[in-house]
DOPA-943587 format. One record per residue: residue in three letters; x, y, z of N, C-alpha, C in turn; residue number from 1. Coordinates in pm, 1 decimal. Atoms other than C-alpha are relative to their C-alpha. Layout:
BEGIN
[r "ALA" [X Y Z] [X Y Z] [X Y Z] NUM]
...
# end
This chain:
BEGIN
[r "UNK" [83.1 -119.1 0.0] [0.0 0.0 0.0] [86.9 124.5 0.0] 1]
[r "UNK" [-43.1 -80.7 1.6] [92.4 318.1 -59.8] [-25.0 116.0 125.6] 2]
[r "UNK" [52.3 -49.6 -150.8] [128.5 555.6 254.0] [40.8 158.4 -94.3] 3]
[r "UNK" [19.3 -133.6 21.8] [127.6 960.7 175.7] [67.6 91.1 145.8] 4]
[r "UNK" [0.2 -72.8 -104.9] [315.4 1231.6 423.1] [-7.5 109.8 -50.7] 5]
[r "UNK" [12.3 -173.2 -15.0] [260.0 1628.4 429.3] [57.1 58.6 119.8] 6]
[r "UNK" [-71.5 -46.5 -112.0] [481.5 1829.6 619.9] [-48.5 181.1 -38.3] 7]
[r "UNK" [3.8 -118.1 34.2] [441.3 2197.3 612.9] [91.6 87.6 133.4] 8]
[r "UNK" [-105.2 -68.9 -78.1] [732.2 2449.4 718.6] [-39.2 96.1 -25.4] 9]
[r "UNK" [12.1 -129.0 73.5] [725.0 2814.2 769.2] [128.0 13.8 4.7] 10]
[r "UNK" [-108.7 -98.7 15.7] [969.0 3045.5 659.9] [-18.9 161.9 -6.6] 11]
[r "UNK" [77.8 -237.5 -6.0] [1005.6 3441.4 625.2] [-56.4 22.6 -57.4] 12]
[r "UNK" [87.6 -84.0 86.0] [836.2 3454.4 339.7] [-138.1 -76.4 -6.1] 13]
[r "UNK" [121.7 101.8 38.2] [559.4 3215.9 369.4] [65.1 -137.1 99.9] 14]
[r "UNK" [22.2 113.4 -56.8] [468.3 2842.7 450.9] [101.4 -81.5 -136.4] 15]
[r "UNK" [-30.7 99.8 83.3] [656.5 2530.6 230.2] [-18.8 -114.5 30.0] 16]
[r "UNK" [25.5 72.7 -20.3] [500.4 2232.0 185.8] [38.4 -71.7 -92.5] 17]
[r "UNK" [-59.1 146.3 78.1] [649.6 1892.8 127.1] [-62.4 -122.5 -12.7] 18]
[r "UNK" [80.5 124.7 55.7] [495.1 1585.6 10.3] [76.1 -121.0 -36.1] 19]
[r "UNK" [-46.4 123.3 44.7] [656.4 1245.9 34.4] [-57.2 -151.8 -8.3] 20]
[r "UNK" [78.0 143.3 73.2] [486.0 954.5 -128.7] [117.0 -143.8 55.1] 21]
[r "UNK" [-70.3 109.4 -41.8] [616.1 622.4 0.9] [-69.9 -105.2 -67.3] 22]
[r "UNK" [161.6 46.5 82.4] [460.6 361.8 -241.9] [95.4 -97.2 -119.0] 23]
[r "UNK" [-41.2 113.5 59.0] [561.5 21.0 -388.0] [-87.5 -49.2 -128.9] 24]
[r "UNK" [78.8 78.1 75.1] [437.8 -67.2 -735.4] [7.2 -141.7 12.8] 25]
[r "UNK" [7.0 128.5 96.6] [525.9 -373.7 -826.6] [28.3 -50.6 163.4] 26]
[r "UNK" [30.1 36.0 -156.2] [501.4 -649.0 -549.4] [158.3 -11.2 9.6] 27]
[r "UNK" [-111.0 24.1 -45.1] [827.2 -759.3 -360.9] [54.1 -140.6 -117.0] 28]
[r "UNK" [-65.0 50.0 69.1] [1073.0 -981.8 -555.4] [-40.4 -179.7 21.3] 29]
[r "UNK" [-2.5 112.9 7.9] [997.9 -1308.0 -374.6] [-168.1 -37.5 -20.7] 30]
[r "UNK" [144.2 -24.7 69.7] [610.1 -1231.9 -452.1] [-19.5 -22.9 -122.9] 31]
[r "UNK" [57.5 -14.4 133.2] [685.2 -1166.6 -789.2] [37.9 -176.7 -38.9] 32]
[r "UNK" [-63.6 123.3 17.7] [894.5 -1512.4 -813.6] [-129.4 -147.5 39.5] 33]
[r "UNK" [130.6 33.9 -20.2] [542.6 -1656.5 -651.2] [-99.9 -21.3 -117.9] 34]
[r "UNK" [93.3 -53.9 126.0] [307.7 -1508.1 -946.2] [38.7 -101.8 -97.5] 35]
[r "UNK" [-90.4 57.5 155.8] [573.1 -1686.1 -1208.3] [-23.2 -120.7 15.7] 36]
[r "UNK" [52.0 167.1 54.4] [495.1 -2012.7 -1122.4] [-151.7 10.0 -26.6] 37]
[r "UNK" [184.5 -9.3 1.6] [97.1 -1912.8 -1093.7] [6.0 3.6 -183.6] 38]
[r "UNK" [2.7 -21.8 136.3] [159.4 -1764.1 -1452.0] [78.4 59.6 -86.6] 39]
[r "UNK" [-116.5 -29.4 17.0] [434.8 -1701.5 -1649.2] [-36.0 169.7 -68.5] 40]
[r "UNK" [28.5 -174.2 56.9] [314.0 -1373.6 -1845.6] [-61.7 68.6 101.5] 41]
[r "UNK" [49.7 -78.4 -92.3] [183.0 -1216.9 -1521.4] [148.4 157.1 27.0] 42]
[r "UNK" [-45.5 -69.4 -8.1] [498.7 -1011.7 -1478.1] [55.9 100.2 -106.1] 43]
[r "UNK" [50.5 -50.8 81.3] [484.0 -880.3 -1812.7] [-81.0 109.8 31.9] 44]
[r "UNK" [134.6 -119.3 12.2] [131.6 -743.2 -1751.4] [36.0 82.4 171.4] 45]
[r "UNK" [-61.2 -41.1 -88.7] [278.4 -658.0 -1396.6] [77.2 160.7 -34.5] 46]
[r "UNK" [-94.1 -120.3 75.2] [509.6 -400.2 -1547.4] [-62.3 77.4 -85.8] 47]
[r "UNK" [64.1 -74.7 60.3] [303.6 -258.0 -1807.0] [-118.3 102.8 106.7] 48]
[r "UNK" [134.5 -133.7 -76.8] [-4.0 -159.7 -1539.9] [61.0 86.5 82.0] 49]
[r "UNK" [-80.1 -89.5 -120.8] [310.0 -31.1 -1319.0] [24.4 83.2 -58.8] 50]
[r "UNK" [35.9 -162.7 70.9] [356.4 200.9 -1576.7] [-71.6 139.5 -35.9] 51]
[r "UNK" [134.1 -74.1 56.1] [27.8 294.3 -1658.9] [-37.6 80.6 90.8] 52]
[r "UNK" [99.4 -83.8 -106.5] [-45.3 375.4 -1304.4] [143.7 145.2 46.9] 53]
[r "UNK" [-95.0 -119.6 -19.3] [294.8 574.4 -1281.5] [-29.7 137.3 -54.8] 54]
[r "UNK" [5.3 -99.0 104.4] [230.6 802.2 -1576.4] [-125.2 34.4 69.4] 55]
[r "UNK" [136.0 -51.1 -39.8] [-154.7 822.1 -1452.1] [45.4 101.8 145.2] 56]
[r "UNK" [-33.4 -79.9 -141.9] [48.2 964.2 -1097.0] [43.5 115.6 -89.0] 57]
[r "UNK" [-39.3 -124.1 19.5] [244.0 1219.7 -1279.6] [-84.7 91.5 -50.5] 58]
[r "UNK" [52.2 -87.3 88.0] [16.4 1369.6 -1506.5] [-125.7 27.5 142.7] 59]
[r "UNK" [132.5 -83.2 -115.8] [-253.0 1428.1 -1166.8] [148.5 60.0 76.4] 60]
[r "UNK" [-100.6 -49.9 -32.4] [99.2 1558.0 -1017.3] [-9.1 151.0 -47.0] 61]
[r "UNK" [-27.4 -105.5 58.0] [163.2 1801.8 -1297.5] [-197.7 85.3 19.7] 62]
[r "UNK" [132.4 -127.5 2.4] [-254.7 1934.5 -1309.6] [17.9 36.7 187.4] 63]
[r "UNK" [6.5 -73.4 -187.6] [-191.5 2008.7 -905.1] [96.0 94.3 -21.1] 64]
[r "UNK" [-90.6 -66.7 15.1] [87.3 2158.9 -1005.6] [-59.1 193.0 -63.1] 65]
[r "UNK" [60.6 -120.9 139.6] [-80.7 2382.6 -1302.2] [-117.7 73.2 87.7] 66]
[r "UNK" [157.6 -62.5 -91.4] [-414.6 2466.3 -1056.3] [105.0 43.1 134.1] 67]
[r "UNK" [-62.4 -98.0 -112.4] [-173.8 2577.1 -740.0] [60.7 120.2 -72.7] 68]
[r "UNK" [-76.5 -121.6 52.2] [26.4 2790.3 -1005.8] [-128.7 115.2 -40.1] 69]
[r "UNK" [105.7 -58.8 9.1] [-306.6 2903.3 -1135.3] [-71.1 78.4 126.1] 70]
[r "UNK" [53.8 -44.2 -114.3] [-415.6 2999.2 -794.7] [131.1 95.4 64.7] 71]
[r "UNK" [-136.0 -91.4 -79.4] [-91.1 3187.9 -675.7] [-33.4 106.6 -108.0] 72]
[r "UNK" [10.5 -157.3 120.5] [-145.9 3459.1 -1001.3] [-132.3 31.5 37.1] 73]
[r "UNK" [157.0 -61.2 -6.1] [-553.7 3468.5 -928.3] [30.8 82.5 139.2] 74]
[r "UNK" [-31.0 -94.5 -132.9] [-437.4 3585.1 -547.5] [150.7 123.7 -25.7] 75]
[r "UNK" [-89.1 -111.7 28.9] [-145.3 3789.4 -657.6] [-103.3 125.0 -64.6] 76]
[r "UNK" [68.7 -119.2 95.7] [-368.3 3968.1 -888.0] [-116.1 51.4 54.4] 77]
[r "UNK" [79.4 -71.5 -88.4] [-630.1 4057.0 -656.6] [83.2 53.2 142.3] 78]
[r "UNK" [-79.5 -8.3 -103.9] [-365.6 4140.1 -398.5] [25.6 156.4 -77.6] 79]
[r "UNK" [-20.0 -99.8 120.7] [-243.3 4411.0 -674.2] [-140.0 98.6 -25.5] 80]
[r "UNK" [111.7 -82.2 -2.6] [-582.7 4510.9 -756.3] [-93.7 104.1 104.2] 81]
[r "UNK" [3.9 -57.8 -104.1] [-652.8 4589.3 -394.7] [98.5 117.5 61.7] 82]
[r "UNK" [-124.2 -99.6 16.7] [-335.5 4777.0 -385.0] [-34.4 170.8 -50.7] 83]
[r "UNK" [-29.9 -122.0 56.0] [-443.3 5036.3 -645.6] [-153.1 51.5 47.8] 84]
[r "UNK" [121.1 -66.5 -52.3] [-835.4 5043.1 -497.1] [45.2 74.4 106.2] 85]
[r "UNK" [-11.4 -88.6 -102.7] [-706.7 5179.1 -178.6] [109.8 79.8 -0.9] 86]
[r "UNK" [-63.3 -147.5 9.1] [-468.1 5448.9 -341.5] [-106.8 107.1 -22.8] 87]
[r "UNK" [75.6 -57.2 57.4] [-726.4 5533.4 -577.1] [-156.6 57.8 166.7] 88]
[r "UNK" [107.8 -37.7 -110.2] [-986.5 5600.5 -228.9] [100.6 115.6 49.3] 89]
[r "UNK" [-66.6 -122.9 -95.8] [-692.9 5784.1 -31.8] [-33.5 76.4 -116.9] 90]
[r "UNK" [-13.2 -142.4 81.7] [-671.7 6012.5 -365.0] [-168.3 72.9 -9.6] 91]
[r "UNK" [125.9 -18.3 -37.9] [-1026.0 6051.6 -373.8] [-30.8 71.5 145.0] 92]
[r "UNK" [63.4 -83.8 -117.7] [-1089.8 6127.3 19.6] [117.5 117.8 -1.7] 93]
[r "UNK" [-77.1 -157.4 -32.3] [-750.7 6398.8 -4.5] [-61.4 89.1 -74.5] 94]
[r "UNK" [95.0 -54.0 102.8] [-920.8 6551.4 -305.6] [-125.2 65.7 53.7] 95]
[r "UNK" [101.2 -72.9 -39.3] [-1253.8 6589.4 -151.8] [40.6 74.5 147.7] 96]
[r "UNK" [-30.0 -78.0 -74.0] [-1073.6 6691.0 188.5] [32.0 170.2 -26.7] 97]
[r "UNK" [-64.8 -187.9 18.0] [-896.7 6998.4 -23.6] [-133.2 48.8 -31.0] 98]
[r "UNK" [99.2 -81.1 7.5] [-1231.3 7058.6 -147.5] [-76.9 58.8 103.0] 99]
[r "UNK" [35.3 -99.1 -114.6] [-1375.8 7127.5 162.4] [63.0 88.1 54.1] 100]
[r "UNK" [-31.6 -102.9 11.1] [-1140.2 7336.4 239.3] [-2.9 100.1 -81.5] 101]
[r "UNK" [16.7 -102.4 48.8] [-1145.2 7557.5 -38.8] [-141.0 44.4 -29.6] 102]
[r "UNK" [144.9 -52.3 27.6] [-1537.5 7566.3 6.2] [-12.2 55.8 166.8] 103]
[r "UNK" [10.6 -100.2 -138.5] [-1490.7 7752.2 347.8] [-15.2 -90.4 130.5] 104]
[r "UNK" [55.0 71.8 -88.5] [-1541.2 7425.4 545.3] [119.7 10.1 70.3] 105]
[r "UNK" [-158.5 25.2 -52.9] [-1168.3 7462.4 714.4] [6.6 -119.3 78.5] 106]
[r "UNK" [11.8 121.2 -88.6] [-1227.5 7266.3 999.4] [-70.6 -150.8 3.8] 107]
[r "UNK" [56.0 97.4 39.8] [-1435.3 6986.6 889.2] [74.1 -60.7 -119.9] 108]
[r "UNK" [-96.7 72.6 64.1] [-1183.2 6977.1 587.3] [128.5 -85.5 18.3] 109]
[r "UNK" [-124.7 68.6 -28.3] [-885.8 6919.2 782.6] [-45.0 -116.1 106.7] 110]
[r "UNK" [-11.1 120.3 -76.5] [-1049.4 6676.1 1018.9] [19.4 -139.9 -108.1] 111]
[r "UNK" [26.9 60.0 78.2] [-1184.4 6502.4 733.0] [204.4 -63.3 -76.2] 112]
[r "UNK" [-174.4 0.7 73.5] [-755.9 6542.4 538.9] [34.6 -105.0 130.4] 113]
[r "UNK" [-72.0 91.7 -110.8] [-638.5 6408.4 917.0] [-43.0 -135.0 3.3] 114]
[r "UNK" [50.3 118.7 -10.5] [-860.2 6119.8 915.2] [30.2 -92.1 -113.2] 115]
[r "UNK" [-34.1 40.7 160.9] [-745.0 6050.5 544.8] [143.8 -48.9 16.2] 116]
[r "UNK" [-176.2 69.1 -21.5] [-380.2 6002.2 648.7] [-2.8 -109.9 101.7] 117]
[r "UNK" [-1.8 127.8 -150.7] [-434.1 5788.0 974.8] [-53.2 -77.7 -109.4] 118]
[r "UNK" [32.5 95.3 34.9] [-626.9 5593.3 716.2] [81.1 -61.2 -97.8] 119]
[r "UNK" [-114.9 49.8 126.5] [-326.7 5552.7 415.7] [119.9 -8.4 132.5] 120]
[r "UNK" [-97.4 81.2 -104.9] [-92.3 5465.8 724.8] [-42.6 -130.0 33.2] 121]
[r "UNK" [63.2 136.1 -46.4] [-295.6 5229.1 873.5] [-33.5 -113.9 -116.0] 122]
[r "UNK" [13.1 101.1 73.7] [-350.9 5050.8 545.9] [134.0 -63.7 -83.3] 123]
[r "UNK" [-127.9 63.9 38.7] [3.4 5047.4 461.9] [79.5 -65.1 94.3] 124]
[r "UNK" [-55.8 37.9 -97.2] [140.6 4982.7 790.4] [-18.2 -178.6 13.2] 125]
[r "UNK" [42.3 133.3 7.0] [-117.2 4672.6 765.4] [90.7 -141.3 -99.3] 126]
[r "UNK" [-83.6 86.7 117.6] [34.3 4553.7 428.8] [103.7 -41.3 59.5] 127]
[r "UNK" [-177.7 52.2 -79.0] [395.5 4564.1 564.2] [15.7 -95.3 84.8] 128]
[r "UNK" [28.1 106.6 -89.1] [280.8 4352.4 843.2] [-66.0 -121.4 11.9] 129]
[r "UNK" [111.6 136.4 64.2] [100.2 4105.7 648.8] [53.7 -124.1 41.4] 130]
[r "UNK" [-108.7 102.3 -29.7] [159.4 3769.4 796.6] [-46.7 -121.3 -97.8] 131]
[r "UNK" [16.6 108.4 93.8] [182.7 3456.9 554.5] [-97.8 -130.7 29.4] 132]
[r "UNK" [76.3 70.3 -66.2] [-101.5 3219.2 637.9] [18.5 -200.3 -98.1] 133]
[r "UNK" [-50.2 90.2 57.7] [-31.4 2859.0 523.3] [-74.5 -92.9 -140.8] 134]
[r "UNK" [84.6 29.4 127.4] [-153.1 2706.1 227.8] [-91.7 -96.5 55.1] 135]
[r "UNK" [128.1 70.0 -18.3] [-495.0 2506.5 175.4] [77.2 -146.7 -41.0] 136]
[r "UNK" [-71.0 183.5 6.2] [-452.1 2095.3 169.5] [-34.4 -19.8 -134.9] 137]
# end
């Protein structure tokens, strides 16, 4: 039988996860020497399905592969996109802050401006401090 381990490490930049397959095709030698008297072309077809099921492992290997890579650019790219929504807001609330000021509101403009910076700190401060959460199974 085939047994399966998952380890997962962090590091500074993130989590890394390892995957070691432990996993015997073909039977043991004095097994197979067993089979050969049962039937002499058994280890033949032995070897061929050990193939079949090898290649059938890699190629579900490589699509895990292709769907995690696929999934690291869909979160990058909303990571990015979020990036330029909350410039595009700070520029927006400084904007309407100057406008209240130059519509006579002074004090309601600059609370409004002050509250606009505590908020482009606090959302960058956040970023910087982003902590790496570990990947899904």
């Amino acid at each position: 039988m085939a047994s399966r381990k998952r380890q997962l490490s962090k590091t500074k930049k993130g989590y890394v996860a390892q995957e070691q397959m432990d996993d015997h095709i073909l039977p043991s030698p004095e097994e197979l020497a067993q089979y050969k008297t049962l039937d002499s072309g058994i280890i033949d077809y032995l070897k061929i399905a050990a193939s079949k099921e090898q290649d059938h492992r890699h190629k579900l290997d490589d699509e895990y592969i292709k769907l995690n890579k696929r999934e690291q650019l869909f979160l990058h790219g909303i990571k990015i996109l979020a990036v330029i929504a909350a410039f595009a807001l700070a520029a927006l609330l400084i904007w309407f802050s100057y406008w209240l000021i130059t519509m006579g509101h002074t004090l309601e403009g600059t609370i409004f401006g002050g509250a606009t910076l505590v908020y482009i700190l606090y959302v960058f401060i956040s970023i910087a401090n982003n902590k790496a959460r570990p990947p899904s199974a």
